[in-house]
N, C-alpha and C positions, 0 to 999 in steps of 0.2 A: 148546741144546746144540751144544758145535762137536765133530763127531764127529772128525773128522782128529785134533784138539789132542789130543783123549782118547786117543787111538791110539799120540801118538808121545809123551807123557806116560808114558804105559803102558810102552809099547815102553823106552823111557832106561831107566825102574827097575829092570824085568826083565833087559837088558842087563849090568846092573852087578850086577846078582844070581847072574847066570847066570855071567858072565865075571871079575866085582872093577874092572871097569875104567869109569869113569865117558866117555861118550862125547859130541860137540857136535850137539846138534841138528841139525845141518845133514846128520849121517850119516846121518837117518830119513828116507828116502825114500818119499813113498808118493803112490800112483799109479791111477786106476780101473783097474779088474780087466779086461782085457780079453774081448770077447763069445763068447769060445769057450772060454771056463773056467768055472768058477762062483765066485763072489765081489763084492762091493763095492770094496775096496778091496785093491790088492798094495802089501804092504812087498818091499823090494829088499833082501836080507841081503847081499848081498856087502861092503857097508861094514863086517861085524863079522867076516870070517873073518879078520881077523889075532890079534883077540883072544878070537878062538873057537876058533881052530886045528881047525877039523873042516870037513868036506866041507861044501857049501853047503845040501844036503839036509837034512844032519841039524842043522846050525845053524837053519835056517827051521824044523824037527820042534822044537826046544829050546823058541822062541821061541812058537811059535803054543799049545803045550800050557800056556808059563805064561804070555802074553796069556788066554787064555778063563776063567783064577785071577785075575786081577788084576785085570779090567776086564767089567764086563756089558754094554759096546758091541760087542764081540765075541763071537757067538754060534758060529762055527766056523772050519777055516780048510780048507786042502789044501795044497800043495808043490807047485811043479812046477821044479825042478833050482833056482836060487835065487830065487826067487819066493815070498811066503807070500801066498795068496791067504785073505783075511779075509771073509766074511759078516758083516755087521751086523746086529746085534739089534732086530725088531720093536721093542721100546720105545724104542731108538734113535731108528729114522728115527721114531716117533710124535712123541718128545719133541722130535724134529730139528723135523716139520713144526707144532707148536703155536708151540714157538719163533718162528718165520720169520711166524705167525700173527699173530701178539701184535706185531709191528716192522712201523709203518707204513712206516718209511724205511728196512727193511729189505736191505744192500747199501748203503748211503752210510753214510761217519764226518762227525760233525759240528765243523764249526771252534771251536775254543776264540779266547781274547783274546791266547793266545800263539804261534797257528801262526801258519806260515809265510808271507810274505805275497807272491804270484804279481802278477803284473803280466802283461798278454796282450794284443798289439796285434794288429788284424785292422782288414780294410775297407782302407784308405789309398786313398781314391779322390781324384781331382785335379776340380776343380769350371769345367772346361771339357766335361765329356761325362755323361752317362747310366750307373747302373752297367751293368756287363752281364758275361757269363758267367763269365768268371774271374772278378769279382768277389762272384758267388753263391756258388762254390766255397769263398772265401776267408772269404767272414762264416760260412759254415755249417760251417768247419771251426772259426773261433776262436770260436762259440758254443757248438759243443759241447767245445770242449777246457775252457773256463771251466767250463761244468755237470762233467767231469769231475774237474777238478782242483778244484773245489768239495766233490763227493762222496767226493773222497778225503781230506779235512778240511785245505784249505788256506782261505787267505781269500783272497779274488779279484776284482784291479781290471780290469774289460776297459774298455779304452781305445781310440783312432781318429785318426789322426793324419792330416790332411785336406791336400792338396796346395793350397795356396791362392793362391799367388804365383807369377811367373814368366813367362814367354815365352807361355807356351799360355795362361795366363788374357788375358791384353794381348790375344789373335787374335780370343777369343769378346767382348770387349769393345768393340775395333776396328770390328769385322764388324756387332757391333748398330748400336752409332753413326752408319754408313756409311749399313745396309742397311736398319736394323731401324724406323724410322717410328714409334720410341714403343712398341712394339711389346711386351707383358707377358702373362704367366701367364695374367691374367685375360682379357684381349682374346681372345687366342690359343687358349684352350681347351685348352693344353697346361702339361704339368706343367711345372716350372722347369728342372729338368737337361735334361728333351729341348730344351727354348727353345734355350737355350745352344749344349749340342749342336747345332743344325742350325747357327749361329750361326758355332760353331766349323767346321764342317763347306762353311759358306759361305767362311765367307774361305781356305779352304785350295782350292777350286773359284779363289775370282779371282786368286791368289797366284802357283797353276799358270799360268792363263792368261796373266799378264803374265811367267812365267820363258819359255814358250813364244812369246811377242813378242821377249823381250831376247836370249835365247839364237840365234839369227842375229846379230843387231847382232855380238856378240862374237866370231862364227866368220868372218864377214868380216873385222875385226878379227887375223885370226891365229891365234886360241886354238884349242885341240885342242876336240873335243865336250864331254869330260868337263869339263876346265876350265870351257869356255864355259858350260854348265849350273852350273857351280858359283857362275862369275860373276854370273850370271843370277839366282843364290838370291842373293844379300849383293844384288845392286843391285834389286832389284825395290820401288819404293816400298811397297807396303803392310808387308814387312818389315820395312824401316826405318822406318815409320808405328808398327810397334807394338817394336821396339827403343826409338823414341822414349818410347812412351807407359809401357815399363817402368822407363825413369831417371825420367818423371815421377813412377811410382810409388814408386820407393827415395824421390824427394826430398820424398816426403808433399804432393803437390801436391792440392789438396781436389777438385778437380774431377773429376779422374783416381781419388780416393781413394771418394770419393760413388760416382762409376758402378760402382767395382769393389764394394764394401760392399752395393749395391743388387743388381746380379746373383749373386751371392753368396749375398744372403739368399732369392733364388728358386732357388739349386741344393739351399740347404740343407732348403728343404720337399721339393723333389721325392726327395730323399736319403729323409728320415725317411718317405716315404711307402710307399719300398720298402722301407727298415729294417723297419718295423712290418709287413708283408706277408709277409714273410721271416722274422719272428719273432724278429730279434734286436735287439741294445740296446745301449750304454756306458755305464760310469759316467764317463766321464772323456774329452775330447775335445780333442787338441789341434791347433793349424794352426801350416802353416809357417810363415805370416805372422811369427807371434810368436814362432819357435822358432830363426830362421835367425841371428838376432844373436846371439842368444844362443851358436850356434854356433862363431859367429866370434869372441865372447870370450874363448871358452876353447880355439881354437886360437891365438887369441894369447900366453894365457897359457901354454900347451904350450910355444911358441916363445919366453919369457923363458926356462923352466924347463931348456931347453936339449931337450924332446922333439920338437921339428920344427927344419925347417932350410927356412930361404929365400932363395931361387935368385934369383940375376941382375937376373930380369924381376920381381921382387918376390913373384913366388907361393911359395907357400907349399906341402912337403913333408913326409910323414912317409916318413922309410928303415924301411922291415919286408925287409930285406933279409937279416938278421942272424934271421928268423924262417921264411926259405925265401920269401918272397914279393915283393914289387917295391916299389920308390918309390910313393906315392901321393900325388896331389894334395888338398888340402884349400883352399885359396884359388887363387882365378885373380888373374894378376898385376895385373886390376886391382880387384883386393879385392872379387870375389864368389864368394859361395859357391859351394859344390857340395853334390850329396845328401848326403855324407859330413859336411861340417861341419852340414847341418840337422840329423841325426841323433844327432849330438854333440850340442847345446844343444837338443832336445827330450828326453833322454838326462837331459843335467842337468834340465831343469825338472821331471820326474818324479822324480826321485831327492829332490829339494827338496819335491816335494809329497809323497811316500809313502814309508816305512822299508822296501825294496823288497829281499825277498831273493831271488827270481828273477825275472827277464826275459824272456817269450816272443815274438818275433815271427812273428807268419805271412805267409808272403812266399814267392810264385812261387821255384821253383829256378835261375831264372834272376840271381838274387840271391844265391846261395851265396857268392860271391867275397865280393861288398861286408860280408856279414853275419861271414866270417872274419875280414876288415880291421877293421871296426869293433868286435866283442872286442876286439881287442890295444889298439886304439888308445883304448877306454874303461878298459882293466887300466892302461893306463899315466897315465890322468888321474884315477887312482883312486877308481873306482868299484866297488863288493865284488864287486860282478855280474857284471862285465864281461866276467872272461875265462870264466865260464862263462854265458852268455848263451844262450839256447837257440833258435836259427832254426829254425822248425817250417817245412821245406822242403814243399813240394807240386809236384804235376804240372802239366801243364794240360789243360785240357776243352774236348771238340770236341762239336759234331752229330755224327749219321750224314752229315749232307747239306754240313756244313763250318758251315752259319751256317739264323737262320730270319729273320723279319723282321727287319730292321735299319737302324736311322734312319742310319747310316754305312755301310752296303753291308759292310760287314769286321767285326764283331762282335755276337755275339747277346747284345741288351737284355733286360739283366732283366725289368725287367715286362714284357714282350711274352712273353715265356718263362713267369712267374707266371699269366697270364693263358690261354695255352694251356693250361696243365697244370690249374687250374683247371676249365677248359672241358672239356679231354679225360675228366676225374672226374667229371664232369656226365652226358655224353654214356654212359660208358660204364657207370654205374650206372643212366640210364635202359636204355638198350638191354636190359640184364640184368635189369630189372626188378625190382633190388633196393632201390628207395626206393618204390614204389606207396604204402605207406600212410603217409608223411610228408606235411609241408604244405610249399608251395613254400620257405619261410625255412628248414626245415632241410634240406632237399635241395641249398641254395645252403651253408649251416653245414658241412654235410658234403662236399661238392664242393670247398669249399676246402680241409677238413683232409685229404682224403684227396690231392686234388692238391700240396699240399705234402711230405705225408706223403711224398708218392712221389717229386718229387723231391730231398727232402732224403736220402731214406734211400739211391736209387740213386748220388748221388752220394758218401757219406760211409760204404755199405758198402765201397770200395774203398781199398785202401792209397792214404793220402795221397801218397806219394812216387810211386807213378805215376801216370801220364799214360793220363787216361779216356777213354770214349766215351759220350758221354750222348743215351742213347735215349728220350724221350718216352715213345711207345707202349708199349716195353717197362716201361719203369717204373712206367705204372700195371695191368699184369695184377695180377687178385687171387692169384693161384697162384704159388710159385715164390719166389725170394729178394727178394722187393721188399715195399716200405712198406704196399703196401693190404693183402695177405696174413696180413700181423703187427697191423695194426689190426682185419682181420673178425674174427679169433680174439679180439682184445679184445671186440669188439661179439659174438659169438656167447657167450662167456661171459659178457656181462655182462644179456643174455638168458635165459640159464641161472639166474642169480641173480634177475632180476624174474618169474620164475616159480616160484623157491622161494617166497618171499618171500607170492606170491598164494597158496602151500601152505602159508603158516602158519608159516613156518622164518625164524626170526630170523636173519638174514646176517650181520647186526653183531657181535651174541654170539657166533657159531657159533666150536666148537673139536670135535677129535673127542677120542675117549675113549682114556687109555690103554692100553686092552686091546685097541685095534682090531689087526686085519689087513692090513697092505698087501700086493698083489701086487707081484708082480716090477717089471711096469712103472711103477707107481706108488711103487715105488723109487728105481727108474731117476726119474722124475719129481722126484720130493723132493730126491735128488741133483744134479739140473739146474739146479732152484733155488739151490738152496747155494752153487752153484758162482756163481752172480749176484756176491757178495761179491768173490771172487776175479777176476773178471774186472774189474769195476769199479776193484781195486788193480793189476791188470796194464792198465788201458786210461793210468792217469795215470801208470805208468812208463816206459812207449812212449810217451807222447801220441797214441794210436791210437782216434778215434775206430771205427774199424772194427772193434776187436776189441768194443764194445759191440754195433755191428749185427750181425754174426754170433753173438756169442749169443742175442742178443735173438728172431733167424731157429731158431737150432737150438733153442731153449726152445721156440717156438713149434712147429715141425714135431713135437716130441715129445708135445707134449700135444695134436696134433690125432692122431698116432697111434695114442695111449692111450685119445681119445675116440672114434674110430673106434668100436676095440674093446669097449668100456665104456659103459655108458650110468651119467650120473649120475643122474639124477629120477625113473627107474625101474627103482634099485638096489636087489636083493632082499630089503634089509632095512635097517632105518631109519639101523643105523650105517654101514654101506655107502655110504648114502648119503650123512650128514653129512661122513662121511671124505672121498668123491669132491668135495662141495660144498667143504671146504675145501679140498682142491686145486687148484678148479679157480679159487678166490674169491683165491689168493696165483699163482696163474699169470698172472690178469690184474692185479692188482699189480704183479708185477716187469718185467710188459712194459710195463705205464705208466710204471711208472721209469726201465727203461733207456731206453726211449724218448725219452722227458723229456731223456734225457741227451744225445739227439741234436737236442733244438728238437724232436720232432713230439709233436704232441697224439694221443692216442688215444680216437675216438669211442664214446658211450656204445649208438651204435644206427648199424647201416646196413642 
């Protein structure tokens, strides 16, 4: 039963009975009753005092006397100046919480062969370094926006568009060749992206050193400091070593092509190792490699059709000048790209592979500019998307301490990060003493889920759009707004049920009876539920993962207050207690779902 629907069902008919005037849906307001009235649910009557023509009081007195004639969802009401505060009917909220019962995917709509079809890129990691914290952020917001744009019955490609070419891969290439003695994954004992990474990390150490050699030469020479340093970057052979080695690679040279392909395919294991740690996935993976010409042909075509203009030195422009915004480059004048034309002909190769009616990318806010420019400039190469493209902007994420281990001294690596928090779930369920009678394999089972648990949810409780501070420690207390708190309550009820269970009480069957009793708070309860649905529809109109994790927290805080109070397995009497068992048997339901909808797994025992 959807108790609201009935309410403003009700409400319309009565209205026009009352008044003669047929009114639009949108005028029935209705709102939980606030804690210091009595009620379930307040209608807002001041939308009908034009065609009530009476005081708001006695309009709300019209309405509530012929709601409790029309509808047996309504069992009573009050007034308070325009207010009609409603009470809901025992058989109500029963037939509300059998409902809710009965719907394993209770709170998600299911995609048919004709919704809409989302497209949602996350990750974008470049395959010269390791991932690391922003990039946690980044997959665990575009996985859970996928689960929810899923749940709100879309169909959903999540895709990966891999930085694969360029200047910075030529360094980590360079630096092995030079430095590296044959040197592999396997030898190494290290995963493939860290290899690289250090790789990377090396030749930017002797790069320095030889700009730090050149730069005198230069200021002897005349040159101011800054100059002289600048000098000193362009002429420093390793840079020109691997300039060199990236015309090799435009000109498909095999040797230069082999080592790139080979390192490459050692970042992409150590990639999927963290992917799968992290708990997320793609259906669909694209690289620049093979996106960039493509890019480039369709600003050429732009530039027949008369929508660029090119300058002098041969580059190539788009005027958005006439849209409030500036010239932008799309070709350097000697005909290579830039992010902006990759992004163009990866743009097309997706639209070529998928009948795509929106666009999501998740992408640092440091990005807002280019993802404005790039709308216009895909609406003008007509693409249906384009101009409404949606840039799922985000903050960025610090330590407490700025950084933890880190193979680059300046960024905190993900799996060093997985791996603590891990450990800190270990540590602090022993100390507590809350795994004593598990075997070492689920102590470890669980030390992962809860470590993740924790930081997935401390990160992705927080509005995306601002800029976090991510606290280890604090994220794994069991108490308070975080992951492990919203998981014991899973595991403590799902305890509650392996003890019915040994009492002989079918959990699977279980429904309570229509003639039962709910208390106030278990109301309140059933309510909180319901509301599961609506939040789930307002998380994929925001793209707010956040508003999942806050419900998911206040669902939770409420029925540990209700258990508090209440004991289920030794409730006074046998209905009492079915009714509390199915309460408490769809509370940890909806937390496993919203959950889910955020990537964390919720444990069956801790």
């Amino acid at each position: 039963m959807n108790i609201e629907n009935e309410i403003v069902k009700a409400t319309l008919k009565v209205v026009k009975e009352l008044y003669g005037q047929d009114v639009d849906r949108t005028a029935v307001q209705l709102q939980k009753t606030r804690a210091d009235f009595e009620g379930n649910l307040t209608l807002v009557v001041f939308p009908f005092l034009k065609i009530s023509k009476k005081k708001p009081e006695d309009t709300a007195q019209e309405i509530g006397e012929r709601l409790i004639k029309e509808t047996a969802v309504v069992a009573s009401f009050n007034v308070v100046k325009g207010f009609l505060n409603l009470v809901v009917s025992q058989s109500a909220w029963i037939s509300l919480l059998n409902d809710i019962n009965k719907d394993a995917d209770f709170g998600y709509k299911k995609a048919g062969e004709d919704s809409q079809l989302v497209m949602i890129e996350y990750s974008s990691p470049n395959t010269n370094k390791p991932l690391h914290l922003g990039h946690v952020r980044n997959n665990l917001l575009g996985w859970s926006l996928s689960r929810i744009m899923e749940a709100n019955g879309y169909r959903v490609v999540k895709t990966n568009i891999v930085n694969d070419r360029g200047i910075h891969i030529c360094k980590s290439m360079l630096a092995w060749q030079k430095w590296g003695n044959g040197e592999t994954p396997e030898t190494s004992g290290k995963k493939g992206d860290h290899l690289i990474g250090d790789y990377y990390v090396l030749f930017d150490k002797h790069y320095r050193e030889e700009i730090s050699l050149l730069k005198p030469k230069f200021i002897e020479q005349g040159l101011p400091e800054k100059e002289a340093e600048e000098k000193a970057k362009q002429e420093a052979p390793l840079i020109k070593e691997a300039h060199d080695m990236l015309v090799k690679w435009e000109q498909n040279d095999p040797e230069v092509r082999a080592l790139w392909e080979k390192m490459n395919s050692w970042v992409y294991a150590g990639f999927d190792e963290t992917y799968k740690a992290l708990g997320v996935g793609f259906d669909k993976i694209y690289y620049e490699s093979q996106t960039y010409l493509r890019g480039k042909a369709k600003v050429e075509e732009g530039l027949e059709k008369g929508l660029f203009e090119r300058h002098e030195d041969n580059s190539v422009w788009a005027d958005l000048t006439d849209e409030g915004l500036d010239k932008k480059l799309l070709l350097r004048s000697d005909g290579t790209s830039v992010y902006m034309t990759q992004d163009i002909g990866t743009a097309e190769m997706r639209f070529n592979d998928y009948p795509i009616d929106k666009m999501i990318y998740v992408v640092g806010n440091e990005q807002n500019y280019h993802f404005q420019v790039l709308s216009i400039l895909l609406d003008r190469l007509g693409y249906k998307w384009g101009k409404e493209l949606v840039h799922f902007s985000y903050g960025m994420v610090e330590l407490p301490n700025g950084k933890m281990k880190s193979r680059e001294g300046t960024v905190v690596d993900a799996d060093d990060l997985i791996d603590v928090m891990t450990d800190d779930a270990r540590r602090t369920a022993d100390e507590a003493g809350k795994n004593a009678d598990l075997t070492e394999q689920e102590k470890q089972s669980i030390a992962r889920i809860v470590g993740m648990g924790a930081l997935k949810y401390f990160i992705l409780k927080v509005d995306a759009r601002k800029n976090m501070l991510f606290n280890p420690e604090e994220s794994i207390d069991f108490n308070g707004n975080t992951g492990p708190f919203i998981q014991y309550t899973h595991a403590r009820i799902k305890s509650i049920m392996r003890k019915a269970e040994a009492m002989g009480i079918n959990i699977n069957g279980i429904a309570t009876r229509n003639d039962a009793v709910l208390n106030e708070k278990e109301i309140e309860l059933v309510q909180k539920m319901n509301s599961f649905a609506t939040a789930v529809e307002q998380a994929g109109k925001d793209y707010s993962p956040s508003g999942i994790a806050n419900y998911c927290y206040e669902l939770t805080k409420e029925f540990n207050q209700w258990y508090h109070d209440f004991s289920v397995l030794n409730a006074d009497d046998e209905q009492t207690r079915i009714t509390r068992l199915v309460l408490a048997k769809n509370v940890a339901k909806i937390i496993k779902n919203g959950m889910a909808l955020l990537g964390i797994e919720v444990p069956e025992r801790m």
